[in-house]
N, C-alpha and C positions, 0 to 999 in steps of 0.2 A: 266107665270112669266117672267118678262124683263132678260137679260141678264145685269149679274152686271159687271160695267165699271172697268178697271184697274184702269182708275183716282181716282173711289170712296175709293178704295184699299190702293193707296199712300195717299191719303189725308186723311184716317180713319190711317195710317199708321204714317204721318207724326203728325198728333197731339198725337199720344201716344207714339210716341219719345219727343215730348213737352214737355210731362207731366213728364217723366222722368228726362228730362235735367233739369226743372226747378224744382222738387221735391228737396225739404230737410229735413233732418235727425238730431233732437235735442234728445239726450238722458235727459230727464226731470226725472227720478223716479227708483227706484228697487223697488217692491212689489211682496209677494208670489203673484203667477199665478193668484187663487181663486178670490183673491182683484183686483187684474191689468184686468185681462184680462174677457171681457165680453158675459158670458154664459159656463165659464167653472166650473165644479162642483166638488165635494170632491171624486165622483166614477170616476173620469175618468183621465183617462191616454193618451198622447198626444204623437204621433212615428215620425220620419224625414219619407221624403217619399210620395206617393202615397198612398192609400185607398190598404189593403190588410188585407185577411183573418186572421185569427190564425194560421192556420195550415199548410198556407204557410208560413209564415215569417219566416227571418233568425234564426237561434241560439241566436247570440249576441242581437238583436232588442228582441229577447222573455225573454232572461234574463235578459236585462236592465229593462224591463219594470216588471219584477215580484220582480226585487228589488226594485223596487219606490213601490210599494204593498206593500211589508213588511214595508219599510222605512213608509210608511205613514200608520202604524197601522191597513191597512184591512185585513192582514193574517199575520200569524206567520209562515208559511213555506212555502215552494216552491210549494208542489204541490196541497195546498189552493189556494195561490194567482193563481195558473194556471187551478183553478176550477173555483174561481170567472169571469174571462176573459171568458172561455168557456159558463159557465151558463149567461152570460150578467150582473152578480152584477156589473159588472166593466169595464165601457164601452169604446174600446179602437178607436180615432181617428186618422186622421193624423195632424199635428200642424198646417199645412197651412190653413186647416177649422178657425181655431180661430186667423189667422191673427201670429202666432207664428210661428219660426225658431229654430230650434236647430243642432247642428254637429254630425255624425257619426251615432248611432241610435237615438238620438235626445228624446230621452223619458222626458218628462216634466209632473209631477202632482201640485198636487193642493198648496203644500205648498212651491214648489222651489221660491224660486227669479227670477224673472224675468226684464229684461232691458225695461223699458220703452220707447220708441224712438219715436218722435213726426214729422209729416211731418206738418209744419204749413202753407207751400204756399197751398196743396191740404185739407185739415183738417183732414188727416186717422193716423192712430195709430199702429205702430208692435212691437213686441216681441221676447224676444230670452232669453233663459234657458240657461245660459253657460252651457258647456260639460266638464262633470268630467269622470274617468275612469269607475264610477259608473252604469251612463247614458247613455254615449256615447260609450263605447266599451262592456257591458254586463262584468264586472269584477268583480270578488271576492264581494258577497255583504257584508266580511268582510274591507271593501276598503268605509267602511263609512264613514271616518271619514273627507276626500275632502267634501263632501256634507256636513257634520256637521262644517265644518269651514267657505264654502262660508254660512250658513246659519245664521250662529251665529257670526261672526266677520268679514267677508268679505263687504256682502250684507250691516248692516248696518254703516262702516264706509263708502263706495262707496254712502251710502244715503246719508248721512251728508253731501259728497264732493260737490257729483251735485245739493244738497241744494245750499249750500254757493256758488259755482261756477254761481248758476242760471242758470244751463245747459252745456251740453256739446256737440259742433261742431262737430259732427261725421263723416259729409261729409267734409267739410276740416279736418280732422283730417286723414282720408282716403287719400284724395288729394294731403295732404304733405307727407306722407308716401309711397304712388306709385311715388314719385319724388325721392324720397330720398334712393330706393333700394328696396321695397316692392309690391310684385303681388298682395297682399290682396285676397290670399284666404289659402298659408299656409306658407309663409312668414309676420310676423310682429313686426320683431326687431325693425325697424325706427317707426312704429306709436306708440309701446308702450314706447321707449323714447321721444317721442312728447307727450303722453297723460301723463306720470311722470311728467315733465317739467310743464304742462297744471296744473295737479290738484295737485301738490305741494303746494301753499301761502294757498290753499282751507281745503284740508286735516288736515294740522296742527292746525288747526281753528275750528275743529269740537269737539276737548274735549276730545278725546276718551286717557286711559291712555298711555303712551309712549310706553309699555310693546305690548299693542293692536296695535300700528302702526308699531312696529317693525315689527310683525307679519304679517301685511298687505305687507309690506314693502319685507320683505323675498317670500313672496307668488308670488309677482312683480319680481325676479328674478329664482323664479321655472321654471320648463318644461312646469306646468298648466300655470303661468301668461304668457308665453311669449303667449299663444292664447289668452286672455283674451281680446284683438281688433280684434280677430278672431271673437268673440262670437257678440260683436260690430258692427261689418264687416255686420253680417246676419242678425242680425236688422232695421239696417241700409239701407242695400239694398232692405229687404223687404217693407221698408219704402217707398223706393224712387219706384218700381217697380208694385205696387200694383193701384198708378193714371192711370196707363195705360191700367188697366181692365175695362172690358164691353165697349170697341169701339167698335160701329157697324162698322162692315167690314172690321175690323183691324186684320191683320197676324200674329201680332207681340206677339214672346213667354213671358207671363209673370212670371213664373216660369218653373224651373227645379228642381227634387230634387229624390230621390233615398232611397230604402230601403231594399238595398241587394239583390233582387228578380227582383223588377222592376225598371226601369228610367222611371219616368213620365213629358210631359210639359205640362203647361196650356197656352192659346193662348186668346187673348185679349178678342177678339168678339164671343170667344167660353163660355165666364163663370169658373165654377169653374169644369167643369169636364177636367177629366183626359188622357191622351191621353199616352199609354204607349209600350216601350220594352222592351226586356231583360238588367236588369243592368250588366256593361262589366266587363269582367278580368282589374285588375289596374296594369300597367306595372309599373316599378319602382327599388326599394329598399327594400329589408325588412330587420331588423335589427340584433347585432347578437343574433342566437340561434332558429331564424325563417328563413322557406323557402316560396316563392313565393306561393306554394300550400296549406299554411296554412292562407292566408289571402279570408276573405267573399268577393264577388262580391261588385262593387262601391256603397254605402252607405253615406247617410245624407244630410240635406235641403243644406247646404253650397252651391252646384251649385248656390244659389240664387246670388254667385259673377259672376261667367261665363253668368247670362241670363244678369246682369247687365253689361256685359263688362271686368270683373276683373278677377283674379283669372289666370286662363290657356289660356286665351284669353288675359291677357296682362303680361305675363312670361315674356317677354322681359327688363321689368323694374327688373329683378332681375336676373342676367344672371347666378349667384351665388346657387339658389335657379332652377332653369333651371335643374343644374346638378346634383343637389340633389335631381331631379324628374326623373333625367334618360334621360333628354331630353338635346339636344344638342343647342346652343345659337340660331346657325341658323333654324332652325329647329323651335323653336319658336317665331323667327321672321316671317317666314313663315307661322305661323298656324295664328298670329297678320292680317296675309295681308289676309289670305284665308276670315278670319271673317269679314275684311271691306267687302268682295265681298256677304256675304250675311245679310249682317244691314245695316239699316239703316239711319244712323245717325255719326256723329263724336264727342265724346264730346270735350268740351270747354275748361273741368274742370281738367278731369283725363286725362293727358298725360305723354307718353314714355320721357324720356331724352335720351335713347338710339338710338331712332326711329326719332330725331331730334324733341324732344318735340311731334310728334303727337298725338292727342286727341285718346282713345280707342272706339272700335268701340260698338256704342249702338243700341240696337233694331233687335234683330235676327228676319229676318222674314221667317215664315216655308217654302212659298213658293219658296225662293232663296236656300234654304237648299233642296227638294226636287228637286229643277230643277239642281243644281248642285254637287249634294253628296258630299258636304261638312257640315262635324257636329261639331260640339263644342267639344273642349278636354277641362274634368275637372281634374284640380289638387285635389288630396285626398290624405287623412290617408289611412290607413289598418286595419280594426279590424280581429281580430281571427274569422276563422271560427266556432268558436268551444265554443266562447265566453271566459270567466275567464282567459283575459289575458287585459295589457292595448297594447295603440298604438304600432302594429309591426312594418311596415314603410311607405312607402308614395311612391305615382306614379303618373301616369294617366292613366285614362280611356277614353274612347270614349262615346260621347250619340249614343245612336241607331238611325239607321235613322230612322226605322220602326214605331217610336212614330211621327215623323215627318206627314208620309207619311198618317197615320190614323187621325189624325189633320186633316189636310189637304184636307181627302175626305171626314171629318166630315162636314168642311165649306163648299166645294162643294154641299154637300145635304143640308144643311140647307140656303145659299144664293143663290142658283140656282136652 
């Protein structure tokens, strides 16, 4: 077998940076999962993450998911629904199988609402389950009642809007928001006064009683709405991210994503398998009443901002939100410059105003990551280790190089 060229590497490389930069992200729909999403069924249940057994996964990740069991009717108590998952009535995947995203343990079934999000230059389709405390942190599954309000009164005024609206710009909506004071991955006070502003004229216009928008309205200034572009964010990205899979002989990671246990990436011209290490301690903040030792290992698809360039790779745009991660301004200007040296690409679109407008750097390619030990810091949440608690506080982690490095000597033997 020939010896495969570097050139063929950057040029398998630079077209799936292309596809990236030129990919776009329209939010067209909300629909339960079932309806939206194609080949998902009423047994199954969808986790943030890597592909991972039962009996390993976290606490919190095992308890979200036996509360969407009960929530959707297929057991009435805990240690049913934790029968049905063991015996296979209740078949549990990871959401990035089905083109879906979700935060923290990311659990999505059959009847959540899901974000529609359209990439029309490439013609693919993603999704994303916002994260209630329910889903996303394994809480109280007396703590239904988030879930029963985006289900009943959130979902379909937000349908009505991106009706009338006939869509909504996610990727500039994104782009004005990293301008304007936002990392986009746990910071999004600027995009969600941008998306107010946006679906204001639309809103009002959908019928729904005054009593019903008020409600929307309040949910817009809770702790859950300020992520609610968060939720956005990972649609979005997985939108624009996903044209860049199956390059022959292309490097470049198309996801990241985490599920307490393991950090996993997928690599362009590698498919849809998994390349994994151990997921790291989150340095940071936890809030009061928790200590650093009660929060689970780095968890949920979010990383889908950092593979995109966003998030903890472009901290700098929020220098505010830096410190509220623990991390020091310069410090992640620094982590900004280490990340150009192993991607790619610059974008056009997404740039620093602190860094003198420079574009964020796109297209992590593993090969630059293994030759030069530099990995990707993601910004995170905390969940409990222990689950039946919401958000403790928020840090960063480290990706493992070691998922790298196994990538890496997977291509090796498969093109050489």
């Amino acid at each position: 077998m020939r010896e495969l060229a570097t050139s063929e590497i950057d040029e398998a490389n630079k077209k799936a940076s292309e596809r990236i930069l030129s990919a776009e992200c329209t939010l067209v729909d909300i629909r339960p999962a079932i309806k939206a999403i194609p080949g998902f069924k009423s047994n199954l249940i969808t986790h943030a993450g890597p592909p991972i057994e039962w009996k390993r996964m976290c606490q919190p990740q095992k308890l979200s998911i036996i509360n969407l069991i009960i929530y959707e009717g297929l057991a009435n108590t805990p240690k049913k629904a934790e029968r049905l998952v063991e015996t296979g009535d209740v078949k549990i995947e990871p959401n990035h199988n089905y083109g879906n995203v979700s935060g923290m343990c990311g659990v999505t079934s059959a009847s959540m609402p899901v974000f529609v999000i359209k990439n029309k230059v490439h013609g693919n389709t993603a999704f994303n389950w916002q994260q209630t405390d329910l889903t996303a942190f394994g809480d109280k599954y007396e703590k239904t009642k988030e879930v029963q309000f985006v289900q009943e009164i959130l979902a379909p005024v937000m349908k009505a809007t991106i009706k009338e609206a006939g869509g909504i710009n996610i990727k500039e909506l994104l782009a004005k928001g990293l301008q304007m004071g936002d990392e986009l991955h746990g910071s999004f006070d600027a995009c969600r006064g941008i998306l107010i502003n946006w679906i204001l004229p639309h809103i009002v216009k959908t019928g729904f009683p005054k009593e019903t928008l008020v409600q929307v309205g309040e949910y817009f200034l809770s702790r859950e709405g300020r992520w609610y572009c968060g939720n956005l964010m990972m649609g979005a990205c997985k939108a624009m991210m996903d044209p860049a899979r199956d390059i022959k002989y292309s490097t470049i990671v198309t996801a990241m994503s985490r599920n307490g246990v393991d950090f996993g990436i997928q690599i362009s011209s590698l498919g849809n398998r998994w390349f994994t290490g151990a997921a790291g301690a989150i340095r940071g903040f936890t809030f009061p009443g928790y200590k650093p030792e009660d929060a689970a290992p780095d968890i949920g698809d979010s990383a889908i901002s950092e593979t995109r360039g966003l998030g903890g790779t472009a901290t700098p745009a929020s220098p505010s939100h830096a410190r509220f991660m623990g991390e020091s301004f310069q410090n992640a200007v620094n982590h900004t410059k280490l990340m150009h040296e192993v991607s790619v690409a610059e974008d056009p679109m997404f740039r620093i105003p602190y860094l003198d407008f420079a574009g964020v750097p796109v297209g992590i390619d593993m090969r630059k990551v293994v030759e030069t030990g530099i990995v990707p810091k993601i910004n995170t949440a905390m969940a409990h280790k222990e689950g039946g608690h919401p958000i403790i506080g928020a840090g960063v982690a480290n990706a493992p190089i070691e998922c790298f490095k196994e990538a890496l000597k997977a291509f090796v033997e498969k093109y050489r």
